[in-house]
DONUBA-401949 format. One record per residue (C-alpha): residue number from 1; x, y, z. Coordinates in steps of 0.05 Angstrom, whole numbers, plus 32768, in hexadecimal, padded with zeros to 4 digits. Example, Ala and Ser with C-alpha at 12.3 -4.5 7.8 and 13.67 -1.06 7.14 Angstrom:
# DONUBA-401949
1  80F6  7FA6  809C
2  8111  7FEB  808F
***
This chain:
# DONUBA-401949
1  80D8  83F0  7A9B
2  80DD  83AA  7AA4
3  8112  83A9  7AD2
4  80F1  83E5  7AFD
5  80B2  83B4  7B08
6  80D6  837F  7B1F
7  8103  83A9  7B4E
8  80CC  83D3  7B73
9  8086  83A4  7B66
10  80A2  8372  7BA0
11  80AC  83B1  7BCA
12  805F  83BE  7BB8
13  8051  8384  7BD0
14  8074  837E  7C0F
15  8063  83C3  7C1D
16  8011  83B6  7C16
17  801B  8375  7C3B
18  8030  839B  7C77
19  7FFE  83D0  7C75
20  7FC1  839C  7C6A
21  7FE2  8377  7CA6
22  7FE7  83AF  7CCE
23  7FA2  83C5  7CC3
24  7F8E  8382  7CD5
25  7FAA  8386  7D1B
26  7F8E  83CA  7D23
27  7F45  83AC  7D13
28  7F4A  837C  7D3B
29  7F64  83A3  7D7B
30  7F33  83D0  7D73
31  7F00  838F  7D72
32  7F1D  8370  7DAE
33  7F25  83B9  7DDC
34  7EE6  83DA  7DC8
35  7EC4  83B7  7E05
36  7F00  83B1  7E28
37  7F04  83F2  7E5B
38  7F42  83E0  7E7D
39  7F6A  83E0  7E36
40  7F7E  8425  7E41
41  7FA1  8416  7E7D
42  7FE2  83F0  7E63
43  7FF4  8431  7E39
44  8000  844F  7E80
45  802E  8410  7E97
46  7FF9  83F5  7ECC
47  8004  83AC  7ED0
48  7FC5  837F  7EDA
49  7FCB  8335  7EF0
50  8016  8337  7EF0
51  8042  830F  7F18
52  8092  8306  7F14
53  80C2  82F8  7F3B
54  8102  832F  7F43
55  8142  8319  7F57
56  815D  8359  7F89
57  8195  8332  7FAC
58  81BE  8365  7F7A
59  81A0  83A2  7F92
60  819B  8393  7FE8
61  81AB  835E  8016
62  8169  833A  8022
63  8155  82FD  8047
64  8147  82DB  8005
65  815D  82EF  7FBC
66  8121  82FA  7F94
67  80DA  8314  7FAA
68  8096  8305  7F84
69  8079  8341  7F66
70  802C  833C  7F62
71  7FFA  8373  7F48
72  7FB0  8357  7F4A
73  7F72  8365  7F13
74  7F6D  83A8  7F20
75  7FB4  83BA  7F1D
76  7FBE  83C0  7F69
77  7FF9  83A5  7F8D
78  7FD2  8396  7FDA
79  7FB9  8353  8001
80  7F73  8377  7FFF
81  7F37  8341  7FFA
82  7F12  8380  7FC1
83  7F21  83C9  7FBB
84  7EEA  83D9  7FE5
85  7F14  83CC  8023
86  7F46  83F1  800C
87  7F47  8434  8042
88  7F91  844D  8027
89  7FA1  844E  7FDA
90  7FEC  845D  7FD0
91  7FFF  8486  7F95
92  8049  8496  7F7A
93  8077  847A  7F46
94  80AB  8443  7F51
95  80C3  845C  7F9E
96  8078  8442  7FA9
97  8072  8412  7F7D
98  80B5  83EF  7F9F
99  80BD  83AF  7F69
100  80F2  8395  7F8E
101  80D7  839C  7FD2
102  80A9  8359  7FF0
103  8069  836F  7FF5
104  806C  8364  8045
105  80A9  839C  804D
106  8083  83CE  8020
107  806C  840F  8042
108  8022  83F7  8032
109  8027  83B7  805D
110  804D  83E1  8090
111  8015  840C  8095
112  7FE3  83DD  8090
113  7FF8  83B4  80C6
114  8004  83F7  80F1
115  7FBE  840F  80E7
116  7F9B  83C8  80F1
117  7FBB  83C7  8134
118  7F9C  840F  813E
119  7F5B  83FD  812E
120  7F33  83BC  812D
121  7F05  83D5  80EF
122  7F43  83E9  80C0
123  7F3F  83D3  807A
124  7F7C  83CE  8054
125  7FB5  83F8  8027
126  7FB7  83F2  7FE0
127  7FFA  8405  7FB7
128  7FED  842D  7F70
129  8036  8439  7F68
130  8051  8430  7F23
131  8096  8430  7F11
132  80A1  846D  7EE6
133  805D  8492  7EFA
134  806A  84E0  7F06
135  802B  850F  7F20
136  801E  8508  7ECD
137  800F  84BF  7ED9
138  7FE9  84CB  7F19
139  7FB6  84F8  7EFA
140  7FAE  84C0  7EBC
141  7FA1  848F  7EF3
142  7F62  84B6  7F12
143  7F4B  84BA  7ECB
144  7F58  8480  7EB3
145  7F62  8444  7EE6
146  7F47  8450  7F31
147  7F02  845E  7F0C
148  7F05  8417  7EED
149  7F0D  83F9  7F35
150  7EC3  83E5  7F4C
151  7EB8  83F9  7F9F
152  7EF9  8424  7F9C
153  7EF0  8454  7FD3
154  7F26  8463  8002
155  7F26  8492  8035
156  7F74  84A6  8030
157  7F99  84AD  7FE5
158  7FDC  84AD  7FF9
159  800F  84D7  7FC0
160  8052  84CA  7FD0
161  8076  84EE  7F94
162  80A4  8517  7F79
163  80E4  84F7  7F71
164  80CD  84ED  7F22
165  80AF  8531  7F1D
166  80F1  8556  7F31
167  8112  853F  7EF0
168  8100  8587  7ECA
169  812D  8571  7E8D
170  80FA  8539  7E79
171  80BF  8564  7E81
172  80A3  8571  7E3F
173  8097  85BB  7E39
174  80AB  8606  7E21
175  80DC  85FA  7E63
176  810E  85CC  7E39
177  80FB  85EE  7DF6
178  80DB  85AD  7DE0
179  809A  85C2  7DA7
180  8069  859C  7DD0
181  8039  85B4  7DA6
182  8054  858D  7D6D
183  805C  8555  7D86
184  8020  854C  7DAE
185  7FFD  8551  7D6E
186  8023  851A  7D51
187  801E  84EA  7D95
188  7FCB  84EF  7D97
189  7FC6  84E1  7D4F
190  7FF3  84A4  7D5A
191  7FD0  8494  7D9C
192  7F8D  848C  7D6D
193  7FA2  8449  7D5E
194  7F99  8410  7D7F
195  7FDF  83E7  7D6A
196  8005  8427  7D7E
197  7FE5  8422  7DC8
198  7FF5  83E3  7DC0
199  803C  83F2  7DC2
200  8046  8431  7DEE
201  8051  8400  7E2D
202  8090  83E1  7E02
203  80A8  8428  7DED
204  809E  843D  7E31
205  80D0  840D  7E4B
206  80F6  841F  7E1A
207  80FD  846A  7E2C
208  80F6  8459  7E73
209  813C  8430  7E71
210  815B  8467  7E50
211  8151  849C  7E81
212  8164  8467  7EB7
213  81A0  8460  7E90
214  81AA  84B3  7E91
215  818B  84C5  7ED1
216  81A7  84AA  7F12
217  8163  84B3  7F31
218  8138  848D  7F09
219  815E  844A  7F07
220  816B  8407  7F36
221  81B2  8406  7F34
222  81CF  83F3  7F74
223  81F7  8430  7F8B
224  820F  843E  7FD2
225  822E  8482  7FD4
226  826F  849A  7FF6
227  828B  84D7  8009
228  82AC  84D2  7FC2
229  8277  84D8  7F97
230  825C  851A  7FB1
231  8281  8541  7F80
232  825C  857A  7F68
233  824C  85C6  7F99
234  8234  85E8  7F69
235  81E8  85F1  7F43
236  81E1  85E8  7EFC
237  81CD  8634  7EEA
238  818F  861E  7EBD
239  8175  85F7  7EFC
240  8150  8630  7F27
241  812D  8648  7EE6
242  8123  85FD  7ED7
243  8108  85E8  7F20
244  80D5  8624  7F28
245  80B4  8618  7EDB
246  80BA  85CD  7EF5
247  80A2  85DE  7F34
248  8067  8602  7F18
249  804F  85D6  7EEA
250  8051  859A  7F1C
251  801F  85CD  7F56
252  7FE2  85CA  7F1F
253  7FEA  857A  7F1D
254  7FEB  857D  7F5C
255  7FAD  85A5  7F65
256  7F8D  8579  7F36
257  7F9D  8533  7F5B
258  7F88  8554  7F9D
259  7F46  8572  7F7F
260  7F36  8525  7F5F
261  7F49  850A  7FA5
262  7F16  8536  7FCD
263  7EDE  8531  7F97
264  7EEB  84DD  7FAB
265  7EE1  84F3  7FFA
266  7F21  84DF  8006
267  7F54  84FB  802E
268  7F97  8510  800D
269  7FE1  84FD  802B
270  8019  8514  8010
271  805F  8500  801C
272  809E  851B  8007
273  80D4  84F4  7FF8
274  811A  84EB  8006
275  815E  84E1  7FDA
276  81A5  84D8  7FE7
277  81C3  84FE  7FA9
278  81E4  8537  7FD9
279  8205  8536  801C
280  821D  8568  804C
281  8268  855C  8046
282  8292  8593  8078
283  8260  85BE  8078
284  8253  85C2  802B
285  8218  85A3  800B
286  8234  8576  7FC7
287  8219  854C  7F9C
288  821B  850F  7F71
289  822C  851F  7F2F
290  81F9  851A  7EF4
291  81C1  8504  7F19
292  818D  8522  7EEB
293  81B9  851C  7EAA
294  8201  8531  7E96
295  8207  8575  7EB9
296  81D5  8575  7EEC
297  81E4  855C  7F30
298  81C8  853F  7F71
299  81CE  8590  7F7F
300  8198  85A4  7F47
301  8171  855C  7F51
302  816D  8572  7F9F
303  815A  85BF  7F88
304  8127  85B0  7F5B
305  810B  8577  7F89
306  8102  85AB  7FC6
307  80D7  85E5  7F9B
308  80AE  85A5  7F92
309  80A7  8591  7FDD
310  80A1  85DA  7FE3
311  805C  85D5  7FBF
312  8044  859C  7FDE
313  8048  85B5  801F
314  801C  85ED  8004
315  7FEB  85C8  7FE9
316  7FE9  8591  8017
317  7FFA  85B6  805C
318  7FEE  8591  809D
319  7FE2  854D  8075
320  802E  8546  8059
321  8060  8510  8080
322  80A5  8530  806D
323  80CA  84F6  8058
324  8106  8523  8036
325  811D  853B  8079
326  8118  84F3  8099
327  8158  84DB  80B7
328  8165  8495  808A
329  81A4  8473  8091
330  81C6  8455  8053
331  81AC  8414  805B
332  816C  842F  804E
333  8173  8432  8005
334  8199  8409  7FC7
335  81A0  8447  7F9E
336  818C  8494  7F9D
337  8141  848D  7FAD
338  8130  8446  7FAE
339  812C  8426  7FF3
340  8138  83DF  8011
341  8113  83B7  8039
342  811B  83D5  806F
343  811A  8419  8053
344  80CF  840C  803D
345  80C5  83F6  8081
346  80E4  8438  80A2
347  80B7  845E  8071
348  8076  843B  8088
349  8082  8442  80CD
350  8082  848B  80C2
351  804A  8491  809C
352  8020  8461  80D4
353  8039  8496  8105
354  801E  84D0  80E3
355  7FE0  84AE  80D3
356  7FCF  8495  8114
357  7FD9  84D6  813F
358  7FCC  8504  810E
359  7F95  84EE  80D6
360  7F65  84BF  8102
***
């Protein structure tokens, strides 16, 4: 027996160590966030006082080869003096969010500018965007963020999303017989504790970079397509079943952003988006191969990403820019959805447009 005590009582040890240790952080995270209401907001990747600079001479040619990338107290990425000037609030994932864009060739400064030289009294546009963020994210955020802003009140919420949204293979549900029931019961027991939401920003990144690494939409890898890498005429056959459960599930978020947005007395824009994962080539409509995973191409990506458009021009109508039919040219863009410099520019000026002549 002697030997058995002396083989598993340091394991004892060790073992209790960890545990008391780990219920120490957990006390005191608990101590330190009880009074702490924006705590919450880091499980959802919102970055507060954060500043870095990104190197992008990699992805676009640029008049200089890095940009600063600033998001203020609140979270907001804007040159706004407090959120109650802000008259626009721009909402979407990393296509809004543009890290690697300077903040003067974002669409928000376009339209800013635009609408300042419209009208004497105008305020000023605030970006929301985080990389990542589907219509998931967006309904956390009127939850749990914009409520945390004091004098928040803008008269426009601009949603410029679905490029995230039209992924139905990472949407957890009966759709990709996933038991969500399962596991949601395991994820808000976990989510109880403190040192656990502590963490979910570095497992986030984490599983973000892997379905960068998987999904040619959701990454920043430098690609400029040719007519060579339009491959694939043919849809996946699980993608129309796919799209319109997808498609489905994505119109009651969508009624539930727009309901928050009116119950703020704001005014809701939406704005499709566009892509560059098919082409027309001799009259045939191909795509890039494994846009969305091995086996589903710019061809299902595109599908599923038009039922979506399809419901937001239903539920937004007359107050929807179409930026999926916009003519861009390649320069437009570093990869599949991501745009340059002067592909954020391009998008604000068409945005101003539609604002100016048809919203005011």
């Amino acid at each position: 027996m002697s030997w058995i005590k002396r083989l598993y009582a340091p394991i004892l040890i060790i073992s209790l160590s960890c545990l008391m240790g780990v219920a120490a952080v957990e006390v005191a995270l608990r101590i330190l966030n009880s009074n702490d209401p924006w705590a919450r907001t880091s499980e959802a990747n919102i970055l507060r006082n954060f500043q870095f600079s990104y190197r992008i001479s990699q992805l676009y040619k640029n008049d200089t080869p890095s940009i600063d990338y600033v998001r203020n107290k609140y979270g907001l990425r804007d040159t706004c003096e407090s959120p109650a000037e802000i008259e626009i609030l721009t909402i979407g994932g990393s296509t809004t969010d543009q890290r690697y864009i300077a903040l003067s060739s974002t669409y928000q400064n376009i339209i800013e500018e635009r609408m300042k030289m419209s009208f004497d009294t105008f305020g000023c546009v605030s970006n929301a965007g985080v990389d990542g963020h589907s219509t998931w994210g967006h309904l956390y955020s009127f939850e749990n963020w914009f409520p945390l802003i004091p004098g928040l009140n803008p008269k426009i919420i601009l949603l410029y999303v679905g490029v995230n949204d039209a992924n139905f293979l990472r949407a957890s549900s009966p759709i990709t017989g996933f038991d969500t029931k399962r596991t949601d019961g395991i994820k808000a027991f976990l989510k109880r504790f403190e040192i656990v939401r502590a963490l979910l920003p570095i497992h986030r990144l984490m599983r973000q970079q892997y379905y960068n690494a998987s999904a040619a939409y959701a990454g920043h890898t430098p690609t400029q397509y040719t007519d060579d890498d339009y491959t694939v005429n043919v849809m996946n056959e699980q993608t129309e079943f796919l799209s319109n459960q997808n498609a489905f599930a994505f119109s009651s978020r969508m009624e539930n952003i727009l309901s928050k947005i009116h119950s703020l007395g704001a005014t809701p824009l939406c704005v499709t988006q566009h892509h560059r994962f098919v082409k027309e080539i001799d009259g045939e409509m191909r795509g890039v191969k494994n846009v969305l995973g091995e086996g589903f191409s710019g061809i299902d990506y595109d599908y599923s990403l038009r039922k979506l458009n399809d419901v937001i021009f239903d539920l937004c109508g007359s107050n929807t820019v179409d930026m999926y039919s916009h003519k861009f040219s390649d320069s437009h863009f570093y990869d599949g959805v991501h745009t340059t410099a002067d592909g954020s520019e391009e998008i604000g000026s068409v945005i101003a447009n539609f604002i100016i002549r048809e919203l005011n």
